[in-house]
C-alpha positions, 0 to 999 in steps of 0.5 A: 673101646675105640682102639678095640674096634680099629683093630676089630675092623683090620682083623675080621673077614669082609661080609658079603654086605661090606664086600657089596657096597665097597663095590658100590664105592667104586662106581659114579651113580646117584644112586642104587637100587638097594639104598642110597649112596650115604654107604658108599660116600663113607667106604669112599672117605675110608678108603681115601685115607687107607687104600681099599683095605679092611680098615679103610672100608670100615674106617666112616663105621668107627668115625660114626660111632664117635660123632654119635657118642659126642652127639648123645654126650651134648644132648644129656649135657644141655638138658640135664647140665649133670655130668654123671648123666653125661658119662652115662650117655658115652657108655651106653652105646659102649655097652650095646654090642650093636654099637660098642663093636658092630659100629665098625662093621659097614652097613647103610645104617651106620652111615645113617645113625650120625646124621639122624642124631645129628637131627633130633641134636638139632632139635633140642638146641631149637628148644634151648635156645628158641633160634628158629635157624636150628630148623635149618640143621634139622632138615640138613641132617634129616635129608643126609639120613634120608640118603643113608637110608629110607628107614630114616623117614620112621623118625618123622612121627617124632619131629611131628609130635615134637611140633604138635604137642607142645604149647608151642604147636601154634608157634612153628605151624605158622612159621616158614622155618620146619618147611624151609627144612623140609625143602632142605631135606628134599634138596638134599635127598634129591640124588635120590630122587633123580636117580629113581625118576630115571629108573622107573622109581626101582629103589621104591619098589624094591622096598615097597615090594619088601615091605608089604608081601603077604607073608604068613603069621610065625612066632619063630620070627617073632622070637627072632627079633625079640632075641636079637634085640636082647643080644645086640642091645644087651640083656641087661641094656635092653629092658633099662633103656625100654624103662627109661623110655617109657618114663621118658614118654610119660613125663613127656606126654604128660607135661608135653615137655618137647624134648622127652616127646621127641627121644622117646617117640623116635625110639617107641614108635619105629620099636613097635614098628618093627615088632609089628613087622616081625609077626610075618617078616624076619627083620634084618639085624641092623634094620633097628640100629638107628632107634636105640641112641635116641633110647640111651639120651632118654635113659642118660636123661631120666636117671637124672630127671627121677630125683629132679621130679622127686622120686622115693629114693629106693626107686632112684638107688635101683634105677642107677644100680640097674644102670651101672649093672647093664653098663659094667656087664654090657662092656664086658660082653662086648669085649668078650665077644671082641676077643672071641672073634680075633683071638679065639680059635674055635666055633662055639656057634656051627653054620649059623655063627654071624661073622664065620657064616661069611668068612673064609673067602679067600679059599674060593678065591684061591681056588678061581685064580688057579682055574684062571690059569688052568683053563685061559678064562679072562673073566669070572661069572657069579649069579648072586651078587653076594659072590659077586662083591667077594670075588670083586674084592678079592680080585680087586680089578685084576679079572672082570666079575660079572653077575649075570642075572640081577642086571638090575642092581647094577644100572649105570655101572661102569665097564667091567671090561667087556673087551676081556669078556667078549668071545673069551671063555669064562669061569663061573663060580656059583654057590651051591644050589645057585649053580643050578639056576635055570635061567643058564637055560635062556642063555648059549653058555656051554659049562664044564664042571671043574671042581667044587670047594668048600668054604671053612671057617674054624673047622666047620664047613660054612658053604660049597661053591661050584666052579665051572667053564663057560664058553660059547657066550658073552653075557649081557650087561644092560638086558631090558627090564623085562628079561629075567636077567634083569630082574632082581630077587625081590624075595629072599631066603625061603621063596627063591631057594623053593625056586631053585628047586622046583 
């Protein structure tokens, strides 16, 4: 499965989001607006041993797959010392396309997934054991998740329940060592921190901003996570890990055993979480991604913890059946979904397929390198940073990429090369309707339709570019905060396209 996903990696197109944050990995900043910098750390390990090719970026995805996988292994293995559970706890994520293909997929939350399970692995060795240290490693881990991504700080309700409702409440209240962690995990977290301190906290109210808009109630986006959910966990998966869970989260609260609290809390209560959110917001697809390992533990753990409690043996027999059943069929999707990706050569989704939404760039970047030459342009405009990290990579450093509004996004970026820039004509490439934005009217630009290209992925047209010459004006890198060049689009999807129309 491993092999599987290296050679998923090398094959599959770039995605815009991949395409960003290797750009972020080209840069020397603390920190970023979007998330902290754990992503571009990982593209800068990958890249480092493989140059900046497909496997190379992806490369820290595949290694975060296996570190979870040897983590969740040693977390079944000393709770439950029984090795059928501890193959389980290998094969499940292999099971959930989420992790058994999509780990190779770079995104702030497969940097995170490690290092939270490496904090709730922590944990259980504290309750194995009862050496205090093991605080240490938690908070290390917990502030190096933190500064993967902010999502990170849903599992504090876990740690706490872990300390409050065991017997052993009174114990680690009263002990320096889970706030020694916490200062650890601020230590550690502290980049981000400083970053935002000289920022005006703009990573905060990004999110913030995000999180707390009024939207209205929509079943559809209801539907939408719940669906998901079922896809990139599993049909079958799904509803066994949510049983095992809930067993988990009885047994635990009910005999206040601290490892069943911890695993089972720190997946139920960022699950409701999201699901609560999901009446008003559409959630991303990898916003949950970081709950369900803890979710395959419990599950691993509670098939053997059924017989060791004295279950009736009909509800043991199906309890492993329905395991086996959402092991064996989950692996099968996820290799049929592999194949159907590198080898097969249709599109049974149309325009809302996930890897072909955002495949085929190279066309449009084709087509820029020709009116590069055609026109004497010595540098490329964009006005979505999703464009702008596709030309970044294609170019890859041989033509200056700029994305002239959003300047925000871009605060303590090195010179793209404004000596290429300045008083030289430019060629700007804009998604349609994008390319009709009128923030072009604040600035002198004088623009030149050239032609417009289609973006095709197996045959079905994915998106249209607008390809333009500017003359006339050189934009500004660093505008201050109050110009609309500055500001980044704090609501996507429907409320900026409604913007663009008005």
């Amino acid at each position: 499965m491993t092999a599987m996903r290296l050679v998923y990696a090398g094959m599959l197109d770039l995605r815009t989001d991949e395409a960003y944050y290797w750009t972020w990995s080209k840069e020397s900043v603390l920190s970023f607006l979007d998330h902290p910098p754990g992503i571009a750390w990982s593209i800068r390990f990958g890249t480092a041993i493989f140059g900046d090719t497909l496997v190379g970026v992806r490369f820290g995805g595949i290694v975060a797959m296996l570190v979870t996988q040897l983590l969740l292994a040693d977390i079944v293995r000393r709770v439950t010392h029984d090795m059928r559970a501890v193959v389980f706890a290998l094969l499940l994520p292999e099971a959930a396309l989420y992790y058994g293909l999509l780990m190779a997929k770079v995104a702030p939350d497969t940097a995170m997934i490690p290092f939270a399970v490496a904090m709730l692995w922590s944990l259980v060795r504290l309750n194995e054991s009862g050496n205090p240290r093991w605080w240490l490693a938690a908070g290390l881990f917990a502030g190096l998740a933190l500064l993967s991504k902010f999502t990170a700080i849903m599992l504090l309700p876990a740690v706490i329940a872990f300390v409050l409702v065991p017997d052993w409440r009174r114990r680690w209240l009263l002990s320096s060592y889970p706030w020694r962690a916490a200062l650890i995990a601020v230590i550690v977290f502290s980049p981000v921190l400083i970053w935002n301190a000289q920022h005006d906290w703009a990573s905060f109210r990004f999110q913030a901003v995000r999180a707390v808009a009024d939207r209205q109630f929509s079943l559809r986006t209801v539907g939408e996570f719940i669906g998901m959910q079922f896809g990139l966990v599993g049909f079958v998966l799904l509803p066994v890990v949510l049983f095992g869970v809930t067993l988990t989260a009885w047994r635990g609260y009910r005999t206040r055993e601290p490892v069943a609290i911890l695993l089972s809390t720190a997946v139920l209560v960022p699950f409701f979480y999201f699901l609560w959110k999901s009446l008003t917001l559409r959630v991303g697809d990898t916003w949950p991604m970081f709950l369900w390992p803890a979710g395959f533990a419990a599950t691993a753990i509670n098939l053997v913890m059924l017989r060791r409690e004295g279950a009736s043996e009909r509800m043991i027999k199906s309890t492993f059946w329905w395991a086996r059943v959402a092991v064996i069929s989950g692996i099968a999707f996820v290799v049929g979904v592999f194949f159907y990706y590198v080898a097969a050569p249709w599109n049974w989704i149309g325009r809302t397929d996930p890897a072909g939404i955002e495949a085929g760039f190279e066309q449009v970047a084709a087509r820029a390198r020709e009116q590069l030459r055609a026109t004497g342009a010595t540098w490329i405009a964009t006005s979505d940073y999703r464009t702008y990290a596709m030309l970044r990579w294609h170019f890859n450093g041989q033509v200056p990429v700029v994305q002239i509004n959003e300047r925000g996004r871009f605060q303590g970026f090195r010179d793209p090369g404004i000596d290429l820039i300045k008083d030289h004509p430019g060629l700007y490439v804009g998604r349609e309707p994008d390319h009709r934005l009128p923030l072009w009217d604040l600035t002198t630009a004088k623009r030149q339709p050239l032609e417009r290209v289609e973006r095709v992925w197996r045959g079905t047209l994915m998106d249209t570019y607008a390809l333009e010459k500017i003359t006339g004006w050189t934009p500004d890198l660093s505008p201050p905060p109050d110009s609309p060049l500055f500001r980044w689009r704090v609501l996507a999807g429907d409320f900026w396209r409604s913007t663009v129309a008005s």
